[in-house]
Structures are given as structure tokens and as C-alpha cells.
N, C-alpha and C positions, 0 to 999 in steps of 0.2 A: 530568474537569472540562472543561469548554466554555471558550474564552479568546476574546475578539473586540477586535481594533483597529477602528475608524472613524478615516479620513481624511478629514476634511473643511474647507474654509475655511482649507486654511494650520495646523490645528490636527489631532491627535490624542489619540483617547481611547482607554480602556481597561477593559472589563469581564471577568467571570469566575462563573463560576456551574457547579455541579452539576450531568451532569447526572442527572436523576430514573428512573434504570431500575430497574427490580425488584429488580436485585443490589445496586444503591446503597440502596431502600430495606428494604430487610430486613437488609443489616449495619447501618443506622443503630438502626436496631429493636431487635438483639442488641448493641449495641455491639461489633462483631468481622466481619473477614471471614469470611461466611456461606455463597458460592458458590465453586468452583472458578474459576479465570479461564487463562489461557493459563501461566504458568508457578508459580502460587498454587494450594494446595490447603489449604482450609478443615480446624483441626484440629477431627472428630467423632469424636463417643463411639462403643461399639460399635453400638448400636440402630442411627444412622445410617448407618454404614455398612452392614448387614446391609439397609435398608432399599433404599439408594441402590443397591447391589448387583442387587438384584430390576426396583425399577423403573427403573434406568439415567440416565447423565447429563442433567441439563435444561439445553439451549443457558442459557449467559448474551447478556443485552442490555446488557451493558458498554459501550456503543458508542463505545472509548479509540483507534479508532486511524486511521479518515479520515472525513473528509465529503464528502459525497454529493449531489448535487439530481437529486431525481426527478420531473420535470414541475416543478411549483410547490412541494413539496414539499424541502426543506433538512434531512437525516438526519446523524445522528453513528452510525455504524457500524464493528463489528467484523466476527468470520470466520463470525459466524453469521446465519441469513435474519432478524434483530431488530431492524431499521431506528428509531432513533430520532427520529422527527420533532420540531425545535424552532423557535421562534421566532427567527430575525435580529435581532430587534428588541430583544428582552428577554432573549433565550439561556431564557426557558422551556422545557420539557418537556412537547410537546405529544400526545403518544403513538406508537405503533407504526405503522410504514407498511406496508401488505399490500397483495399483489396479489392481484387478483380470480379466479384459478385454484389447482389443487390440485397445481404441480407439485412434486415432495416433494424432501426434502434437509436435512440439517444441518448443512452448513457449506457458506461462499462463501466467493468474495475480497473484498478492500475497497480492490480495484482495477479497476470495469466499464471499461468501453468509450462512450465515446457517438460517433457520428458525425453528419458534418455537418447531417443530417437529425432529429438530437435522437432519433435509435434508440438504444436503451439495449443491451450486448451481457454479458453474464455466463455463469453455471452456478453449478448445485448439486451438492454431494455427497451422492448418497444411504446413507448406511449402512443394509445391510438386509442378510439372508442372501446376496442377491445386492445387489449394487453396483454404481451407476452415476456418471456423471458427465452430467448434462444440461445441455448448453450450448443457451443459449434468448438470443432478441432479445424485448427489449420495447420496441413501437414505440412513438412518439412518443406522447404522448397518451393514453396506453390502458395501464390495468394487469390486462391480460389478454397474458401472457408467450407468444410462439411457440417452442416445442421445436424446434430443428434440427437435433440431435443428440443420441444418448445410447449414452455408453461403459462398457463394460461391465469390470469389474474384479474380481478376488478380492481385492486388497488397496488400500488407497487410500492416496494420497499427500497428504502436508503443502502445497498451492501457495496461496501468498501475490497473487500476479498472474500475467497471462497478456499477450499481444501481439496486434496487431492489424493485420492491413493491407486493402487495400482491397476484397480478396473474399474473406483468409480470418483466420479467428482461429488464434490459435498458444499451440496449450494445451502445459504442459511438467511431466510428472511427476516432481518431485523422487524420487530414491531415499529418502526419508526415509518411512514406509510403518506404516502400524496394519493392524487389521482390525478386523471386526463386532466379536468377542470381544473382544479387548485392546479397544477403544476405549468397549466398555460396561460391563467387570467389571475393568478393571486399576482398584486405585484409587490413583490419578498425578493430579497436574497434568494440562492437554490437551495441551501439546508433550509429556511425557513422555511417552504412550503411542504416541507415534511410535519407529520405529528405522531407524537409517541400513542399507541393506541397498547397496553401493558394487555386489556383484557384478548386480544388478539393471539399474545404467546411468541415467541419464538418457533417459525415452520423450520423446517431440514427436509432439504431434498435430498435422495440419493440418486444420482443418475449413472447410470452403466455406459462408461466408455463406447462400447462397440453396439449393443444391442437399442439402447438411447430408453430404457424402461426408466421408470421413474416411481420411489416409494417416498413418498411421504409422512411427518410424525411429525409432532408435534410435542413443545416441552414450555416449561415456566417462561416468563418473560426476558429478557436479557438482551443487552448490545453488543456489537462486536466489530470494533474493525479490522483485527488482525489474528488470521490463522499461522501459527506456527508450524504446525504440521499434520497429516494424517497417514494414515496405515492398517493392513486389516494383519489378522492373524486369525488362519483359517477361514470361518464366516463370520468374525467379528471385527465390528469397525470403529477406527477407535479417533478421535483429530482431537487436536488440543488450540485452544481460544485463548486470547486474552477479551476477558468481560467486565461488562459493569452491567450494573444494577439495572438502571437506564440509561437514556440519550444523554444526559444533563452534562456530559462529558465534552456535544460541542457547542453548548452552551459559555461553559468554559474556556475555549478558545479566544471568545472575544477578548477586544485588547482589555476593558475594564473589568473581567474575570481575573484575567494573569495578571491585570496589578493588585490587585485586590487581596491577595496572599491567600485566597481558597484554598482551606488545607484538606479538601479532597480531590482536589482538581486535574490532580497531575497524571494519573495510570490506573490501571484496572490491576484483576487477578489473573495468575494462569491457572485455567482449567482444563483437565481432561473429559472429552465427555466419548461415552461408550454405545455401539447399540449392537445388540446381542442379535446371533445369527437369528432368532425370531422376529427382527426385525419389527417387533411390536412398544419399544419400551426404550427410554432413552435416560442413560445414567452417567453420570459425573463426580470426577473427585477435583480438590485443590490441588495442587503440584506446589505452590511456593504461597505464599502468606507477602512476599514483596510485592508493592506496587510496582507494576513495570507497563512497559508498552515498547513500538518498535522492534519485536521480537525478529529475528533474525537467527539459520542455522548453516549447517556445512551443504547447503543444499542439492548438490551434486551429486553428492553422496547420498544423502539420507531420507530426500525428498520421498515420500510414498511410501519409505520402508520404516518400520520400529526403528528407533535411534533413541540419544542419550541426553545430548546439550541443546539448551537454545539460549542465546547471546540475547540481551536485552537493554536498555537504557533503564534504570529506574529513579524511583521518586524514596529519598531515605528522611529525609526530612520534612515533615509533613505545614505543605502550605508554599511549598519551592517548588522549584520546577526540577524538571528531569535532572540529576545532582550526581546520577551514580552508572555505572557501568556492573550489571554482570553477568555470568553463567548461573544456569541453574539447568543441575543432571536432576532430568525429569524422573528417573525410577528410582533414586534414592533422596533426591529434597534438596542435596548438597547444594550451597551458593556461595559463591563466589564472588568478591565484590573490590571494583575500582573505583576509589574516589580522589576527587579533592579539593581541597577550599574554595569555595567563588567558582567550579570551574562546572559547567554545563555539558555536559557531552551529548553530539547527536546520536544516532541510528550505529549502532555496530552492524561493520560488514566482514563475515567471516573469509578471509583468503586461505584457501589451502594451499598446502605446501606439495611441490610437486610430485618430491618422493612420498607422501603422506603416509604413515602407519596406522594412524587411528584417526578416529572421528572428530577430535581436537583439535590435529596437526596440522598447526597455519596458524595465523595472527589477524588478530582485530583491527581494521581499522575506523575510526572515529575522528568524527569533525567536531571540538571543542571551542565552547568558549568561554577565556578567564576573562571574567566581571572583574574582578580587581586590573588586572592591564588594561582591558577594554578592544581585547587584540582575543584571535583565535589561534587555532593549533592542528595540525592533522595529528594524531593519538596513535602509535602503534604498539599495539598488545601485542606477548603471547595469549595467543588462545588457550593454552593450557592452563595455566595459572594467573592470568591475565596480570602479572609483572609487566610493567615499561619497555620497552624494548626502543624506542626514540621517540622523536616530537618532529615535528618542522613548523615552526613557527610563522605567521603572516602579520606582517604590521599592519593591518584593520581587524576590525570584527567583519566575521561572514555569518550572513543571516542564516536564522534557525528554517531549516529544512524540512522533510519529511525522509523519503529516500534517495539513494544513489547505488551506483554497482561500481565493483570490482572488471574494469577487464584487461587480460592478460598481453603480454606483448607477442604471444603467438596469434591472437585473432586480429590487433593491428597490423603484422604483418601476411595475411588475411586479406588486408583490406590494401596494403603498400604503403602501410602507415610507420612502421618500424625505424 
């Protein structure tokens, strides 16, 4: 479901809508989930599965878990290339976004890259006898995708996001690993046909923007699904991860995990890790001792460059769910913390302010919900000191999310949305 605040005139509103993909309209159809989805698997009769068997999984366009602008173009997307284009305006369902080349793959991230030049930076996964990973720029303007790379794999890994800094991307192969066979004849859920394989390691690729070279290294086991940032400084390269141990993280998603009050379940650590222009050696330190996840930063700003703050949801009491809201300046440890009773916060979304002076400058927003009312709340922080700054309240609960974005009233007007 699509959820949209407007702030406008001192006042906010609040809409909610569907949205309309092919897996939304065919369970409507059957009354029942109909498609597979990431950890849901549709109960089918024998036929179907003997059927499904033969001709193999069909990507869903569920598109449940961030949004996207492509050019002019505003998509709800998941971990597959099924872009859902919709309306701003109306949260309608305006169809599929495609690019105008054939590079293949069945699953992304629904974490690109864009740089200051509105260059769009991803990959695809290709499952096929043989397997690749082709990381491609799509420049500004043009949906015809440039290939810069393509890695070649016998097993492929689960990556949720990748990193970015100013000449190279930083792709990170989670130990968590399918293959062709298992990923088209196991019949699982889509995370379930993954396996944590710990003796395999954590790979790091470093791929060069313009040249498309590729250094690979290798370091201890670890999972990851969210980069907060990366940056080089001189010939050293530096991205910061939130990690866990293992997978056992989306194990924990299920619904009888989260009731279960697992009091590790909630977040990872943030970590910096480092690799020295020798490019032979890969090191890491803690940044904060909170459990957090959802990290979020002034990312306009700071994306690809050394920076200071990243905005997070965290876990303060152990065996609850995401409970706390904060900042943590990464080169001195400092954190900063929003809470409050019963109340859940989602994903902080940093907005900057438009005369901004520093890297702070602008306000949080967060989609909350108070367990005691049984109702939610849009959240507005300052950024700085992450004090209250308002609320607007909604009389339901709205579901717990993953991501959303900020956009501004000069890109709707942009679009003649204003």
C-alpha cells in the first residue's frame, strides 16, 4: 500500500491507496495470496506446483519496499527489475517503468545510487546456467542503461544495497547464497532459497565508475542490508554498514519471531570498514554500540563524501522492536536519542532545509506508531538535536513499512503537480 503525507500551508494531510501490480491484482481476483513474495509462499495444489516447477518462478511487482524517481518518473519498488510507476498526485497506478535496452537479470536492489549529475548507478542479477552480476549506470535522461561491469558467479548472493563513493561502487556479497537450481525448482518462499554458507566470507567488490575494473577481497563472515555511506580519502576507501553476525535477522521477521519478544531481533551494529590504498587488507571499527537499522543520511549532501551524522531507527530495549529514533556523529560516537512510551518509529527521512548551513540543517521525518492509542503519527524532528518540532496525527494505525522519500514541492511543480 502507497501512504503519502502533504505538508502544506501550516496544515497536513493524508492519503493511502493500493498499489495496483499484477500480484495485488490476481489475489484480489482469487480472494487469496496468489504469488510468492519474499518470505510468503502461496498454498497451491499439485498441478501448480508441477506446473511452476517446469516453467520457474515469475518475478513479483509487489513493489512493498522503497521508492524510486527515475527521470520524471516516481516508482514503488521491490528486489525485482518491476518498477511501479504512480501518480504523486493521486497515488494511482500508472504502469511498469522499463528501460529501453535488453540487459537481463532478475533481481536488483531497491537501493540505486544517483549522483550529483542525476546518473542513476545499480545492477542486475542474472540467473542463468552461468551468472552474473551486471552493474550498469543509467545516465541522466536516457533509459538506455551503460554496462560497466559484469561478475561472473556460480552461486549468487541475497544483496539488499551496495555503496558508493566518488569513483567507485562497492558491491558486497553477502554469504547468504542460492543457485540457478535451488532458486528455480526449490519450492520455498524467495528468502528461503537462500543459505547462509559463514565458511564462504563476506566478498567486496570494488568497481571503478568509468574504467568498469574490478578488485576483489575478501573478509570474515557478516550480513548486511543497509549501507549508510561510503568515501575515499586520497587512495583509501572507507563505507560504513550496519551488520549482523549472520542471516538469522530474516529469520526474525517472521510474524512468530516478532511475537516472540526475541531480544536480539531487532538491529544490527554500525560499522566502519576500511581498505587501504594497497588494496590488499580489509579493516573495520564500531561507530556506535546501539542496535539500530534503517540508517538514513543528508544524502545530497554528503553522499560519496566524508560526512558526520546518520539518522537511524533503533532497538533500546532489548526483545522490542524498533522503540527509538537517533543521530549518531560517526567521528566522535556522540548519539542522540528520541523516544517514547509504546511508540514505534519508522525509517527517518532526513529533509533539508533549504538555506541549509550545515550537515544537520533540516528535520526528520518519521512515521510512528503509538501502541497504547492503536493510531499513528507523522514525527517531525529537528535534525539537530532531534527535539519535537510537531506531530500530525491519523486516526488508524499505518502499517510498519520499510522506506519512503521526501519530495519537494519544486519537483511537483516539475511535474504540474503543485
Amino acid at each position: 500500500m502507497l501512504h503519502k503525507f502533504v505538508i502544506k500551508d501550516q496544515q497536513v494531510s493524508y492519503s493511502s491507496k493500493y498499489l495496483e501490480s499484477e500480484v495485488y491484482k490476481k489475489a484480489m481476483k482469487k480472494g487469496k495470496i496468489a504469488h510468492g513474495e519474499f518470505g510468503t509462499d502461496p498454498c497451491r495444489d499439485l498441478f501448480q506446483k508441477v506446473f511452476s516447477f517446469f516453467r520457474g518462478p515469475t518475478p513479483t511487482d509487489n513493489g512493498c519496499v522503497n521508492i524510486i524517481k527515475y527521470g520524471n518518473d516516481v516508482a514503488s519498488c521491490t528486489e525485482t527489475p518491476n518498477p511501479k510507476v504512480f501518480s504523486l498526485e493521486t497515488l494511482e497506478t500508472e504502469g511498469n517503468y522499463r528501460f529501453e535496452d535488453k540487459l537481463p537479470g532478475q533481481l536488483t536492489p531497491v537501493h540505486p545510487h544517483i549522483d550529483n549529475e542525476g546518473n542513476l548507478y545499480s545492477y542486475l542479477t542474472e540467473i542463468a546456467y552461468k551468472c552474473f552480476y551486471h552493474i550498469y549506470e543509467a545516465p541522466a535522461g536516457s533509459k538506455e542503461r551503460r554496462l560497466i561491469a559484469s561478475i561472473p558467479t556460480k552461486e549468487f548472493a541475497y544483496i539488499h544495497s551496495f555503496g558508493m563513493t566518488e569513483n567507485y561502487l562497492v558491491f558486497l556479497e553477502n554469504p547468504l547464497i542460492s543457485t540457478p537450481l535451488e532458486f528455480r525448482f526449490l519450492d520455498k518462499p524467495f528468502i528461503e532459497k537462500f543459505k547462509w554458507k559463514a565458511e564462504r566470507g563476506t566478498i567486496i567488490h570494488l568497481i571503478h565508475k568509468r574504467s568498469g575494473e574490478v578488485k576483489t577481497l575478501k573478509t570474515d563472515a557478516f550480513f548486511c542490508f543497509h549501507h549508510a555511506n561510503a568515501f575515499e580519502q586520497g587512495d583509501e576507501i572507507y563505507f560504513d554498514l550496519i551488520t549482523y553476525e549472520d542471516a538469522s535477522i530474516v529469520d526474525y521477521l517472521y510474524l512468530d519471531e516478532l511475537r516472540a519478544n526475541n531480544p536480539s531481533l531487532a538491529a544490527g551494529k554500525l560499522w566502519r570498514f576500511h581498505i587501504p590504498a594497497s588494496r590488499n587488507k580489509v579493516y573495520k571499527r564500531l561507530l556506535s554500540e546501539l542496535a539500530v537499522e534503517l540508517p538514513r543520511t543528508n544524502y545530497s549532501e554528503i553522499n560519496t563524501r566524508p560526512y558526520q551524522y546518520v539518522y537511524a531507527a533503533a532497538n533500546l530495549v532489548p526483545g522490542n522492536f524498533l522503540d527509538a529514533l537517533t543521530k549518531i556523529n560517526v567521528n566522535t560516537g556522540e548519539e542522540v536519542i528520541w523516544k517514547q512510551e509504546a511508540c514505534y518509529p519508522g525509517e527517518p527521512v532526513f529533509v533539508q532545509q533549504p538555506s541549509a548551513r550545515s550537515e544537520d540543517d533540516g528535520v526528520i521525518l518519521s512515521v510512528v506508531l503509538d501502541a497504547n492509542k492503536h493510531t499513528s503519527f507523522l514525527l517531525i524532528l529537528n535534525a539537530g538535536d532531534l527535539q519535537e518540532i510537531a506531530r500530525a496525527e491519523v486516526p488508524q494505525h499505518i502499517t510498519f513499512g520499510f522506506h519512503g522519500q521526501f519530495f519537494s514541492s519544486s519537483l511537483l511543480k516539475e511535474q504540474g503537480l503543485d
